[in-house]
C-alpha positions in Angstrom: 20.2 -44.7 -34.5 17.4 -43.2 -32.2 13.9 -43.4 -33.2 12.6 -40.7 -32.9 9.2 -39.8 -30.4 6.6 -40.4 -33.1 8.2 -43.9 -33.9 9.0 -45.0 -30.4 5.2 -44.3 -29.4 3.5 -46.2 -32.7 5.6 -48.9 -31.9 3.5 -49.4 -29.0 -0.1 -49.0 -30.4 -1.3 -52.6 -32.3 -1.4 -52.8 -36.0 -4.1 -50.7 -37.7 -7.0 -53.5 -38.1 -5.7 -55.6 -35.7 -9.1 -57.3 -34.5 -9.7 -57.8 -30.5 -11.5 -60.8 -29.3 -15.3 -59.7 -27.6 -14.0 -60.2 -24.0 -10.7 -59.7 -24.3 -10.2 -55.7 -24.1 -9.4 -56.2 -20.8 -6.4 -58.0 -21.4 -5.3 -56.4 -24.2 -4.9 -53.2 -22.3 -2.6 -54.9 -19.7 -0.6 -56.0 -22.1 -0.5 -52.7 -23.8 0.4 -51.5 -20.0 3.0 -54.3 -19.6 5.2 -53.3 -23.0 5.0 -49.4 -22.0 6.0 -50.7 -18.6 9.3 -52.2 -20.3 9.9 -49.4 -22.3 9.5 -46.6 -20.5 13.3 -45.8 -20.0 13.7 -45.3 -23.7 10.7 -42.3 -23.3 11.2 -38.7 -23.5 11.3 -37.6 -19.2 9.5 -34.0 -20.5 6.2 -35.8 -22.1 4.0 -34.6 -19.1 5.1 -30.6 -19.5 4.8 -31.4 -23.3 1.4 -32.7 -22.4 0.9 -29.9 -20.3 1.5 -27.2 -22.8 -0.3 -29.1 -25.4 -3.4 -28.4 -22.8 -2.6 -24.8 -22.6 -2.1 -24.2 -26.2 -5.6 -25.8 -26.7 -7.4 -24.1 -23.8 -5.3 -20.8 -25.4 -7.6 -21.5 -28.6 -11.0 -21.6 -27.3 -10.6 -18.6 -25.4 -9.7 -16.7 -28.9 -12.8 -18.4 -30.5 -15.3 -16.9 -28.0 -15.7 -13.5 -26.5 -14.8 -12.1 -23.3 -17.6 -12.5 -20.6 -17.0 -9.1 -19.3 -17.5 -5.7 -21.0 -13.7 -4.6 -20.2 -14.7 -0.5 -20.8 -17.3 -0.4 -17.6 -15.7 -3.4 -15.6 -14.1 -2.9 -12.5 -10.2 -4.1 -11.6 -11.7 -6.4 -9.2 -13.8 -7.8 -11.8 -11.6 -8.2 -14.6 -8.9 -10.0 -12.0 -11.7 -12.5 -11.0 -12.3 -12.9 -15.1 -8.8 -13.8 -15.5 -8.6 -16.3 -12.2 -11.5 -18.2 -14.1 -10.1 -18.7 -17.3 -12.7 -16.5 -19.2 -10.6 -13.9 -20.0 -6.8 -13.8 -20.2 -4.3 -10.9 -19.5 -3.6 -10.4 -22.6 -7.1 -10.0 -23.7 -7.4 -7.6 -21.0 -4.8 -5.7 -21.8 -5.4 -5.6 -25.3 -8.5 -4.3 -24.9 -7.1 -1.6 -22.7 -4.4 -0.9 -25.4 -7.8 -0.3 -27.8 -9.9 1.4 -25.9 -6.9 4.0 -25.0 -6.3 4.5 -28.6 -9.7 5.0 -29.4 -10.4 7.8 -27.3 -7.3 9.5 -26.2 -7.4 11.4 -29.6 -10.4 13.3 -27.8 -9.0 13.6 -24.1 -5.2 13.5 -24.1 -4.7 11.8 -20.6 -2.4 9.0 -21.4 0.9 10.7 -22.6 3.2 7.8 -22.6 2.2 4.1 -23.5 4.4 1.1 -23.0 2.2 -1.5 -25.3 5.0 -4.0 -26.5 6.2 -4.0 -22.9 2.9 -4.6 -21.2 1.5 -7.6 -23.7 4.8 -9.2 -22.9 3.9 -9.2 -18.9 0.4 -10.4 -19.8 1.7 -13.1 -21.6 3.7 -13.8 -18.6 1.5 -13.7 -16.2 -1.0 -16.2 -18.6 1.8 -18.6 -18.4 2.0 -18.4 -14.4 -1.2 -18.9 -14.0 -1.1 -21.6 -16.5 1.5 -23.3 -14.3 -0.6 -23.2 -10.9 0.9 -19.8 -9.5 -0.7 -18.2 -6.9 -2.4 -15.0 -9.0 -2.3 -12.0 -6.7 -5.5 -9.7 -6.2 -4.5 -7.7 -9.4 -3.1 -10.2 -11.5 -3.5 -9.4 -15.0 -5.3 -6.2 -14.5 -4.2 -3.2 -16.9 -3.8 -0.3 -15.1 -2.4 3.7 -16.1 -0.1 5.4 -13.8 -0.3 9.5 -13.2 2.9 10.8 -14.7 4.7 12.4 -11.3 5.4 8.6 -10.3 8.6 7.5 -11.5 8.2 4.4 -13.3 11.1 2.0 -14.1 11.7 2.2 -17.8 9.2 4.7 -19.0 9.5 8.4 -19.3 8.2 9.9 -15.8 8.4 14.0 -16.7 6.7 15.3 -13.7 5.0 17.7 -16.1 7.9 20.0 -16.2 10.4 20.4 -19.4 12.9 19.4 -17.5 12.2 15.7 -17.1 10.7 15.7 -20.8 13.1 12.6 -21.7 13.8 11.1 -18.1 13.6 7.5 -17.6 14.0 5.9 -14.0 15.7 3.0 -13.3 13.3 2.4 -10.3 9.5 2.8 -9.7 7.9 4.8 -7.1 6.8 2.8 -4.2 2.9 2.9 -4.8 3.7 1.8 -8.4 6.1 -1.1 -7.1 3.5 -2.8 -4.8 0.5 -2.4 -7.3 3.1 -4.0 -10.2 4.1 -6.7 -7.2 0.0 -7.2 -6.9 -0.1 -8.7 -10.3 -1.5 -5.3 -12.1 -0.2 -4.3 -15.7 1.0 -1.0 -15.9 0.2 0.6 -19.7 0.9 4.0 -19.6 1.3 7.1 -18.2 -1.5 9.6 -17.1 -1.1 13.8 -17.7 -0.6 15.7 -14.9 -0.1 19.6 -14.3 3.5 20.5 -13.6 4.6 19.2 -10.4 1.1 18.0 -9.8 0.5 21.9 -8.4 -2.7 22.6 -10.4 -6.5 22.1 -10.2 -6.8 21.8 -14.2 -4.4 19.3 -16.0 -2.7 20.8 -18.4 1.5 21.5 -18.5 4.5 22.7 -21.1 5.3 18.9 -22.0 1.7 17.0 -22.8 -0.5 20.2 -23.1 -3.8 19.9 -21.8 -6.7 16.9 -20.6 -10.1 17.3 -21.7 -13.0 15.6 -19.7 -14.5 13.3 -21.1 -18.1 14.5 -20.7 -17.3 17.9 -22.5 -13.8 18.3 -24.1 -14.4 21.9 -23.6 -14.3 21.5 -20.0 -11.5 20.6 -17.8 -11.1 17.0 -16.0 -9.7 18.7 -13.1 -6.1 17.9 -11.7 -4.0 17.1 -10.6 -4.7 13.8 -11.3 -7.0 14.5 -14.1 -5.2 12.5 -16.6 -6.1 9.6 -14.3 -9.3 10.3 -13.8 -10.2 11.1 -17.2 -8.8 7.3 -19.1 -10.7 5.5 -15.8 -14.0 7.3 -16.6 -13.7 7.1 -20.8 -13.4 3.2 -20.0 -9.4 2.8 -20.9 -8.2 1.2 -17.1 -10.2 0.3 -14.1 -7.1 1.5 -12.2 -5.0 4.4 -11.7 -3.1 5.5 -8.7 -2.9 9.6 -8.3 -1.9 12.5 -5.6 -3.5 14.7 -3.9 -2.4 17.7 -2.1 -5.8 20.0 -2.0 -7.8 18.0 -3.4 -5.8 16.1 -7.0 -7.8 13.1 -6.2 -11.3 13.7 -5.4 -11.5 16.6 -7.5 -10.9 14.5 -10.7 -13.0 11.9 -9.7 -15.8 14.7 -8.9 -15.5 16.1 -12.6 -14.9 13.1 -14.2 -17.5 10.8 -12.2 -15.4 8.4 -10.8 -14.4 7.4 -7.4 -11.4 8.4 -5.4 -9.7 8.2 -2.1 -7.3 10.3 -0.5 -6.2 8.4 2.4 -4.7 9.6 5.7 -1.0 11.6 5.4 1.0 8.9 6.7 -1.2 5.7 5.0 1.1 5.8 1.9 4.5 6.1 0.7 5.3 8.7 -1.3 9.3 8.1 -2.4 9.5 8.1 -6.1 6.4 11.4 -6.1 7.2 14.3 -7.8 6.3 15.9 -4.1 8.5 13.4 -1.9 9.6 14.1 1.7 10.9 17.1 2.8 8.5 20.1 1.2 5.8 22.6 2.9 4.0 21.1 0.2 5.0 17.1 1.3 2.6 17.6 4.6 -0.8 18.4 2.5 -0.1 15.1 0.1 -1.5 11.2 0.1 -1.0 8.5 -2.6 -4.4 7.3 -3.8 -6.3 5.4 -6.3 -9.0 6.2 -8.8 -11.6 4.3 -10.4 -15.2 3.4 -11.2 -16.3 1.4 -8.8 -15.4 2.0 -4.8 -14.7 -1.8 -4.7 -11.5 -1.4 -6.1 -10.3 1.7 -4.3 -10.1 -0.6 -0.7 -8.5 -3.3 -2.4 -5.7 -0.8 -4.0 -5.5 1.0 -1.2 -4.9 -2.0 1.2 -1.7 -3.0 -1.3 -0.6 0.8 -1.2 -0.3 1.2 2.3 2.3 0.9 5.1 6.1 1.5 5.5 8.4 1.3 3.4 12.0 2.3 4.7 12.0 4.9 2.0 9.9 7.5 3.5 10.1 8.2 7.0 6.4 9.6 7.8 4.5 6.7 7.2 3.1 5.1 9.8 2.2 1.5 10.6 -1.3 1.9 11.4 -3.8 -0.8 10.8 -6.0 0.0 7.9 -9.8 -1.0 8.8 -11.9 -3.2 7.1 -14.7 -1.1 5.1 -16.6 -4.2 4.9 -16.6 -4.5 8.7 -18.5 -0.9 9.2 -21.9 -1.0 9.8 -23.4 2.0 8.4 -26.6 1.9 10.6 -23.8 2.4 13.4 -22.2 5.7 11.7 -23.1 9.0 13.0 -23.0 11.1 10.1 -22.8 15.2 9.4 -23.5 16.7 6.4 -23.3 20.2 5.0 -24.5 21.9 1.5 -22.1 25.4 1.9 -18.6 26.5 3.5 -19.4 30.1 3.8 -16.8 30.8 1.2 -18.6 29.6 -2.5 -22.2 28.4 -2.6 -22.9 25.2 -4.2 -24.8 25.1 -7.6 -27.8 23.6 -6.8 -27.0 20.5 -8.7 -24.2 19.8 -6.5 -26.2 20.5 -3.2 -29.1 18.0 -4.4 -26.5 15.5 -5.0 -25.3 16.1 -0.9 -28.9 15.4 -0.4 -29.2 12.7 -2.1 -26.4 10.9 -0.3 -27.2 11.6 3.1 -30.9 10.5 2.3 -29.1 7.0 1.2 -27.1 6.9 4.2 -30.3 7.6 6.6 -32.4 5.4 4.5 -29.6 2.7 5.6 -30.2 3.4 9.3 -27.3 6.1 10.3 -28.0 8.8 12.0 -27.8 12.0 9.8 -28.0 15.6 10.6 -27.1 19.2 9.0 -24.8 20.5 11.0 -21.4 22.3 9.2 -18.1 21.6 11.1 -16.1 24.9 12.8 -13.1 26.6 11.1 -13.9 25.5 7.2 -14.9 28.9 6.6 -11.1 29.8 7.5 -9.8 27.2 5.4 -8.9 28.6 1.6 -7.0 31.9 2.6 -5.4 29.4 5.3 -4.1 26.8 2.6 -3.0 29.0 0.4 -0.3 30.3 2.7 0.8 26.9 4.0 1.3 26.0 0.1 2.7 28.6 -0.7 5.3 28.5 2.7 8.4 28.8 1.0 7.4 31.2 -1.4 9.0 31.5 -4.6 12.3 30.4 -3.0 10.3 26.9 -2.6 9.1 26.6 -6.4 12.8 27.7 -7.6 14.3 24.3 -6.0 11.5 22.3 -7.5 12.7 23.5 -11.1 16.7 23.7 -10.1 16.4 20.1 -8.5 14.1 19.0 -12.3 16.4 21.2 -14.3 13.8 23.1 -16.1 14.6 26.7 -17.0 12.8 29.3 -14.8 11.3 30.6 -18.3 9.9 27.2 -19.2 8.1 26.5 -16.8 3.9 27.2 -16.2 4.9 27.9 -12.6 7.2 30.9 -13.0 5.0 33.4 -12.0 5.2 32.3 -8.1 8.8 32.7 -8.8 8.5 36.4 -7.3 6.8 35.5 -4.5 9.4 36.5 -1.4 9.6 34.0 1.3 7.7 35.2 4.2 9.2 36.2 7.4 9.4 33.9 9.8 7.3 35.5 12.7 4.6 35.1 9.6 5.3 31.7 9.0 4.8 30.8 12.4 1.8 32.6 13.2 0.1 30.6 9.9 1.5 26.9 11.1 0.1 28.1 14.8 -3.6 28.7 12.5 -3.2 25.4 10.8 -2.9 23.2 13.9 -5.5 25.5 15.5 -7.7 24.2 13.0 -6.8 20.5 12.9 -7.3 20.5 16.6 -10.7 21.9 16.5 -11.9 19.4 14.0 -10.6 16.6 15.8 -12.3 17.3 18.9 -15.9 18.3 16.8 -14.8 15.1 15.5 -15.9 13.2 18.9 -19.5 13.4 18.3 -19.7 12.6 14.2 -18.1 9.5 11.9 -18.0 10.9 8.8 -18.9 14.5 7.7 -20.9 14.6 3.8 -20.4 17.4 1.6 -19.4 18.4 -1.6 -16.0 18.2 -3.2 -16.6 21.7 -5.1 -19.3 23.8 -5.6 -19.0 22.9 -9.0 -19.8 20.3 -12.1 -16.7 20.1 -14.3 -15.8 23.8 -15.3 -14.9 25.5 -18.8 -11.0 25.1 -19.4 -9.1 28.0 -17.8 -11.5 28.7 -15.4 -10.3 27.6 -11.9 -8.1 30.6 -10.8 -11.3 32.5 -11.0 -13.3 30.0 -9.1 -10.4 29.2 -6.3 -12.9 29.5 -3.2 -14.8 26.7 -4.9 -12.0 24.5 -4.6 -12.2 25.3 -0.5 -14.4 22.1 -0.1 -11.4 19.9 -0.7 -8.4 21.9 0.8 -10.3 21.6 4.5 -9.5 18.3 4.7 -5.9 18.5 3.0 -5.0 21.0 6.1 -7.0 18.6 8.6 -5.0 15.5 7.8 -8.6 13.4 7.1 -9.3 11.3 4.6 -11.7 11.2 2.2 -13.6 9.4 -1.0 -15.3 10.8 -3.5 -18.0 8.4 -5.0 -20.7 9.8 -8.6 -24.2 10.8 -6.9 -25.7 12.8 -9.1 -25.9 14.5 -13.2 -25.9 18.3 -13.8 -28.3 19.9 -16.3 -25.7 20.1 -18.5 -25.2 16.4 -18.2 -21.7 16.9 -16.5 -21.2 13.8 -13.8 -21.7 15.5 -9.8 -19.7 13.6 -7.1 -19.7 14.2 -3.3 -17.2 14.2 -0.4 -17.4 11.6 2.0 -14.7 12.8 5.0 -13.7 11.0 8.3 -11.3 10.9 10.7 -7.9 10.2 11.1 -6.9 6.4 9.9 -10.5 5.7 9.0 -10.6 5.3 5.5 -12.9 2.5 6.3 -15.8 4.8 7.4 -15.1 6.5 4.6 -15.2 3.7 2.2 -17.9 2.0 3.8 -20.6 5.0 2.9 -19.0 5.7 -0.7 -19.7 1.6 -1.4 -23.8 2.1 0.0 -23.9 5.5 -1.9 -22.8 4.0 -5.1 -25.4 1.1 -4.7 -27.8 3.4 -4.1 -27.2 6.0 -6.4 -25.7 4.3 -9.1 -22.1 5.5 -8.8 -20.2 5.9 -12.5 -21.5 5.8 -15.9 -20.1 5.8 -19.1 -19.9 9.4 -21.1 -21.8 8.9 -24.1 -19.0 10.9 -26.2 -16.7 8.1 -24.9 -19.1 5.0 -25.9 
């Protein structure tokens, strides 16, 4: 009969009061060496993974006894990554904490719709365990994150916002969700969305509407505004949105968090409500959102490039923002469009970040690029291309009934002739070709990304031309950030618009990260605390 581990190891330690000679411990180990020697075939081969586990079980333990060393609800996903990689806060802390915090104040905001908590305390687990075993962690590894509901996510209702989709579960996840899931992150739930992201508040047939978190009796924006409104109320450090006139940055405007929307082109959109092959497709980019700028280059580095899936992305090197030197950046900023004048709020806050930027040696000058006066009349015929015609695929494709759905009054719309059609894509790339050669003599262009704090709910239609500051750049092809720089009276959070080039998110990036450390970037809504 085998004896079993216990045994075989006591036979090897001496007799309890066994009494060594002064002098003689030396030896006595060697001979305690010498009999393991000769018995060592008769030992267990897994007693150094046992060993092993042993030491994680115990390490496990200390970490419950003592409190995380970073404040989860105002940390950044770069933070809380580099909190995990040191052993002072697990994954699963992390995303237990996300789970709480979300079910603390969604009550209050509805932005996460769908939550996948079993599934995503499983993964952390997971990934505790590879790090455990010496895996390399990638740059999100652990890190909870919310995804806006018109990506489809493998497993998890994806509804698009439309009744159709209300109980559709992919079996795949949109590209942008793939690589940030391949990056490490921990995806928790779904963020609210208007219906086929083609709204600037968030609010559909399926979920109903997102408050902001600021005031509940004001909207969030959209259409990311689920997104933006669980990043700023201190649920994830991480979400990854749309924009196709300005879904990202206006958010992240009215909810005080930073965005990007990066060049058409940068990121994939197969597995987007608004794929390929749409007039709307050539207005929308991928893009994160969240409360520090940090983590919008990182994200944005792991979104980007081809794919094989869509066939207009490009692969264009994406800069370095920590290789701009702002003291080198020639920089234009402007307070009013000629189509909706800013509150004065807003226009201090455009102020206040082209003081920073001169303060940190670029050049700066008023000066309001040509054509963005043209731009809202302008956009709303390139959206609206297809006409009704257009929206009726959308819902035929999603199988929602014409009557359900918030969009079936562009239904009537007629599709316009084609001599019409042509004569508004001929104005479009009018435009884009002005701005690119004003372009030659500025970096980045300043302004603001409404003329607007965060508005009363079902107030946008009657404040479209405010909207104009975003849709510019949407029929340029630029991209731009949105970074917090300033409070309203009412104490509703003011962002502005940071805008360059083609392919130079970097520019843009690069000023957002010296305007948050300047200004102070996000803070936490006190009805959220």
């Amino acid at each position: 009969m085998h004896q079993g581990l216990s045994g075989r190891l006591g036979a090897l330690r001496p007799p309890r009061g066994r009494h060594v000679p002064a002098g003689g411990a030396a030896h006595e180990q060697r001979a305690r060496a010498r009999a393991l020697d000769a018995r060592a075939p008769l030992l267990p081969r897994p007693l150094p993974q046992l060993r092993a586990r042993l030491a994680r079980r115990a390490q496990l333990r200390r970490r419950r006894l003592r409190s995380p060393r970073v404040d989860l609800a105002a940390a950044s996903a770069l933070d809380t990554a580099r909190a995990i990689r040191a052993g002072s806060l697990s994954a699963r802390e992390a995303v237990a904490a996300a789970l709480a915090r979300i079910e603390r104040v969604n009550g209050a905001l509805n932005a996460v719709v769908a939550l996948r908590a079993e599934a995503a305390l499983q993964e952390a687990d997971a990934a505790d365990a590879a790090l455990a075993r010496g895996g390399a962690p990638g740059p999100l590894h652990g890190v909870p994150i919310t995804v806006k509901d018109s990506f489809d996510t493998a497993g998890l209702v994806t509804t698009w916002g439309t009744p159709g989709r209300r109980d559709f579960v992919p079996d795949a996840d949109a590209t942008a969700v793939a690589r940030l899931r391949g990056a490490g992150a921990i995806v928790v739930g779904k963020t609210n969305t208007p219906e086929f992201t083609l709204g600037f508040e968030t609010v559909n047939p399926v979920y109903g509407r997102t408050n902001n978190p600021y005031d509940p009796t004001r909207t969030c924006g959209g259409s990311s505004g689920g997104a933006a409104a669980i990043v700023a109320a201190g649920g994830v450090p991480l979400d990854v949105g749309s924009d196709t006139g300005g879904s990202i940055r206006l958010p992240a405007h009215f909810c005080g968090v930073a965005g990007i929307r990066p060049t058409p082109g940068r990121v994939s959109r197969a597995g987007h409500a608004i794929g390929p092959g749409t007039a709307i497709d050539a207005l929308t980019s991928i893009g994160p959102l969240a409360r520090r700028s940090e983590d919008l280059a990182v994200a944005l580095r792991l979104l980007a490039g081809p794919d094989g899936r869509d066939p207009f992305v490009a692969p264009v090197p994406l800069g370095d923002p920590a290789a701009i030197d702002v003291a080198e950046l020639r920089v234009a900023f402007f307070l009013d469009n000629g189509l909706a004048a800013p509150d004065p709020a807003v226009a201090d806050a455009v102020h206040d970040a082209a003081r920073a930027l001169a303060d940190a040696g670029a050049r700066v000058v008023e000066r309001r690029p040509p054509g963005v006066e043209r731009t809202e009349p302008l956009f709303m015929h390139v959206i609206l291309l297809d006409g009704g015609p257009g929206i009726a695929r959308l819902l035929d494709a999603a199988g929602t009934k014409h009557e359900e759905s918030a969009l079936r009054g562009f239904l009537a719309l007629p599709a316009p002739p084609v001599e019409q059609r042509i004569e508004w894509v001929a104005q479009w790339d009018g435009l884009r070709a002005e701005l690119l050669a004003w372009s030659r003599d500025f970096d980045l262009v300043v302004c603001p990304p409404n003329a607007h704090a965060a508005l009363p709910h079902g107030s946008a239609d009657a404040h479209m031309r405010g909207f104009s500051y975003t849709m510019t750049w949407n029929l340029a092809g630029w991209p731009g950030a949105v970074v917090r720089a300033g409070t309203s009276p009412e104490g509703l959070p003011i962002g502005v618009q940071l805008v360059a080039p083609p392919w130079r998110e970097d520019v843009a990036l690069a000023a957002a990260a010296r305007i948050e450390a300047a200004l102070g970037g996000w803070r936490p809504p006190a009805r959220a605390a």
